[in-house]
C-alpha positions, 0 to 999 in steps of 0.5 A, a space after each residue: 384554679 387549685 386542684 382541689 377546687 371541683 372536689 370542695 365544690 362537689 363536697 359543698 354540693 353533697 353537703 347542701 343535698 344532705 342538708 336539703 333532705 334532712 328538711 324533706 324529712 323533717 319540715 317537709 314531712 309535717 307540711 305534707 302531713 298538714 297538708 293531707 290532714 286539711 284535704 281529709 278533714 274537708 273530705 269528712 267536713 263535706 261528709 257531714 254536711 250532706 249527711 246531716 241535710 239527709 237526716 234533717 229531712 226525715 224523721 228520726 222517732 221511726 225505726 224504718 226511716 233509721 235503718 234507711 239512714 243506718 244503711 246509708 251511713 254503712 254505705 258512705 262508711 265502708 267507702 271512705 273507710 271512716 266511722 260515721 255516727 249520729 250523736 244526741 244532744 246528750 252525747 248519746 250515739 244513737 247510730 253508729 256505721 259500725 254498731 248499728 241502731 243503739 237507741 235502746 242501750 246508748 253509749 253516752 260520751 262523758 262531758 260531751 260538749 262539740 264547742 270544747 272541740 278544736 275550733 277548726 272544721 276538724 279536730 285530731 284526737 281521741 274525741 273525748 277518749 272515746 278511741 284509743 288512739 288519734 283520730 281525724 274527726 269531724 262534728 256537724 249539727 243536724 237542725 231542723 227549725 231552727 233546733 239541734 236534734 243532735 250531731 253527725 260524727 265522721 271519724 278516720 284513722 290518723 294512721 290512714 293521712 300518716 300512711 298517705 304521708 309517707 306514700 308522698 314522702 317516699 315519692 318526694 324521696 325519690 325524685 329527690 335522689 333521682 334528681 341529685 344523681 343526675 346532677 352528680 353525673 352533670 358534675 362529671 361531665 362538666 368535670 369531664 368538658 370543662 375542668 380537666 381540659 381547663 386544668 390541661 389549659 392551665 398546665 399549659 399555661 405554666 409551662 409557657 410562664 416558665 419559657 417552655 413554648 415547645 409544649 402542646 395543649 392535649 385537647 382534642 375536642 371539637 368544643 370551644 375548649 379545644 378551639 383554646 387549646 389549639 390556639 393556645 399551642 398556636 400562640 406559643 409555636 408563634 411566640 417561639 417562632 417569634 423569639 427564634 427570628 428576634 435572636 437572629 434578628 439581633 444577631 444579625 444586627 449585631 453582625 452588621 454593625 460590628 463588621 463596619 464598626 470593627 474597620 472605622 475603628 481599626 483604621 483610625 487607630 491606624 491613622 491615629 499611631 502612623 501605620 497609615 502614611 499620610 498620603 494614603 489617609 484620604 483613600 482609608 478616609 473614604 473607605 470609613 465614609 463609606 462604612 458610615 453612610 453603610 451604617 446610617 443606611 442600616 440605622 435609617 431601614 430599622 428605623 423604618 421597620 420599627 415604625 412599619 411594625 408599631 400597631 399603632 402606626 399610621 398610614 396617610 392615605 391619599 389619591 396620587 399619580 402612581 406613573 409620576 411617581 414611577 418617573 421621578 423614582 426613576 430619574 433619581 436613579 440616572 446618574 447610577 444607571 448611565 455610569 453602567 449603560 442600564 436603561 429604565 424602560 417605562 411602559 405606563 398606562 395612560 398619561 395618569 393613573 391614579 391610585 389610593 395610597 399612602 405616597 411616601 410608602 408606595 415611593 419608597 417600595 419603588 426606590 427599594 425595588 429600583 436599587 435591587 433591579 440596578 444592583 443586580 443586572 448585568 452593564 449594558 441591560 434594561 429594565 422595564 418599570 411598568 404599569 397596567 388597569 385590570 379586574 379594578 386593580 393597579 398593577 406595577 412591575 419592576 423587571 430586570 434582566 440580571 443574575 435571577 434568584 435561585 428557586 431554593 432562596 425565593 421563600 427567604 427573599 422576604 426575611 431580614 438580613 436575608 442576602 443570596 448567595 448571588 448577591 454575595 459578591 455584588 451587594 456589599 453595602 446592602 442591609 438585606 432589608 429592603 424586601 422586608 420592607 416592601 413586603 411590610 408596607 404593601 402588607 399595610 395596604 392589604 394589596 400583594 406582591 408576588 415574585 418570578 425569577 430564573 436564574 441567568 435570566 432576570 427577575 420580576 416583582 409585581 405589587 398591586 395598588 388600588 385604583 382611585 
């Protein structure tokens, strides 16, 4: 959306309502005044009508039943502001509202003839030049018998319709600019709610384009406008946090592929040109074994990450015995534990317990969570693998009584490549992976994990499970 877009659209708008008013003013104006001159002609065509049935009743050879008329004709005149006139059949005005009884001396009209006269119920003219100017008229016979005595003329002022015209044109008017100014000022509010916040939107959006996410969408408001905004600020604190934690992430990679890379290919060079005497190579040998199974151990767990952070990744769900599991989990574990006097004490619940789970995944959390109890506890300790039904949840807990998590390094246990610094020394062929990886696939599984630990004393993981 170009910056220029609201102003053509306003211009565009302005435009149209000019347009609209030349019509108004010009179209409309002649269908307002068509539409008065239909109303008055049959106001004046009612009119003649009743006042030709009156006189087709009297007689119109008595004076006294003409001045009746006349008066009738004044009284009918003066309230609708018209002329009224009884006409001979000779074009005589033999009665006029406004001249009174001229039968004596009449005026007679020249080429009088009511069928040249538009063929309408009314005419607008000069009715035969007798006015000086246009007049609405209308003409209506007065028969009796049959016959025509004459004609009853009802004349108004064309300047009276042209009057109510503009009186109705400068409503038209007025409503018409009312309206436009309301919508202008609909304009400036939807210029006001909707296009400054979208061009503040759209701002935003360049910035992130060109990789500034440290960039903050300006909205305030509580409207769906601001909603965006803020979720826009969100996802680019989100795609920086992430871009942040992909750096790390590879640089940690990077870190613990070279580190064993770095001595595999030092010491076969130096088995290779002879700085190695040949009775110590089995000992360098085994040392780049180790480095090896290091580095398959590495590849294997981000292999596993990888396929834990696929949206797409599928979970085979199904119903199993999480106190086998727990045995067989444990007893892989024996020959590392009997080397250092560890026992693995297992307080289960019942002789089954059955769970809902992917099984592949539930036992690789508990191999993950075994190796670090193991790694981490003082020779000659125990660790207590248990589990428990409550409130229509499994839980199961790894407990081991080593060297504890100091309480600042908690938070991080569940980053990548996160090692502490207690661990320093005894994880030497850790991926700082593991936890990553629990913490993922009990995520998958919408259940939580929680951790308590001291330091000197031991710590604790828990995760539940749902029941079958």
């Amino acid at each position: 959306m170009k910056r220029r877009l609201f102003f053509k659209f306003v211009l565009i708008y302005v435009f149209l309502a000019l347009v609209n008013f030349i019509l108004i003013s010009t179209v409309g104006s002649d269908r307002i005044q068509k539409s008065v001159e239909q109303a008055k002609g049959r106001e004046l065509y009612q009119e003649s009508v009743q006042i030709a049935a009156d006189m087709s009743a009297v007689s119109l050879y008595k004076k006294d039943s003409l001045e009746d008329i006349l008066d009738s004709l004044k009284t009918v005149a003066k309230y609708e502001g018209s002329k009224i006139w009884y006409i001979s059949t000779r074009g005589e005005i033999l009665l006029s509202s406004d001249l009174g009884i001229t039968t004596e001396e009449p005026y007679v009209i020249p080429n009088f003839n009511p069928a040249s006269l538009d063929s309408g119920y009314y005419s607008i003219g000069r009715f035969f030049n007798y006015f000086d100017s246009d007049m609405i008229s209308v003409i209506y016979p007065v028969t009796s018998n049959t016959r025509v005595h004459g004609y009853i003329a009802v004349h108004s002022d064309i300047k009276g319709i042209i009057a109510q015209r503009e009186s109705i044109l400068r409503t038209v008017h007025f409503l018409f600019i009312l309206s436009f100014t309301l919508s202008l000022l609909i304009l400036l509010m939807i210029y006001i709610w909707v296009i400054r916040p979208l061009r503040t939107i759209q701002k935003g959006i360049l910035e992130y384009s060109t990789g500034n996410l440290n960039y903050e969408v300006d909205i305030h408001s509580n409207d769906e406008m601001g909603f965006l905004g803020s979720r826009l600020t969100y996802m680019a604190n989100t795609l920086a946090t992430s871009e942040e934690s992909q750096k790390k992430f590879i640089s940690n990679v990077s870190h613990d592929f070279r580190s064993p890379l770095t001595s595999i290919k030092g010491y076969i060079e130096a088995i290779l040109d002879g700085t190695i005497p040949a009775e110590m190579q089995p000992r360098y040998l085994n040392i780049i074994l180790q480095e090896t199974k290091r580095l398959e151990k590495l590849t294997k767990d981000l292999l596993t990450l990888n396929n834990l952070d696929s949206k797409g990744n599928y979970m085979a769900m199904s119903k199993f015995d999480i106190n086998d599991v727990i045995r067989n989990t444990a007893a892989s574990f024996g020959g590392k534990c009997i080397s250092r006097h560890i026992s693995l004490e297992l307080i289960l619940e019942g002789t089954e317990l059955f769970v809902y789970a992917d099984y592949s995944r539930i036992q690789q959390v508990l191999y993950n969570l075994l190796d670090n109890a193991i790694k981490f506890s003082k020779d000659d300790s125990v660790i207590e693998i248990e589990t428990e039904y409550r409130h229509d949840k499994i839980y199961v807990s790894v407990k081991d009584h080593g060297c504890g998590i100091p309480r600042d390094s908690i938070p991080k246990i569940w980053d990548r490549f996160y090692k502490s610094d207690s661990s320093r020394g005894k994880d030497t062929t850790g991926t700082g992976l593991g936890l990553a990886i629990v913490r993922d696939i009990i995520q998958q599984h919408n259940q939580t994990i929680t951790v308590v630990s001291t330091e000197g004393v031991g710590t604790e993981f828990k995760f539940t499970l749902d029941k079958a």
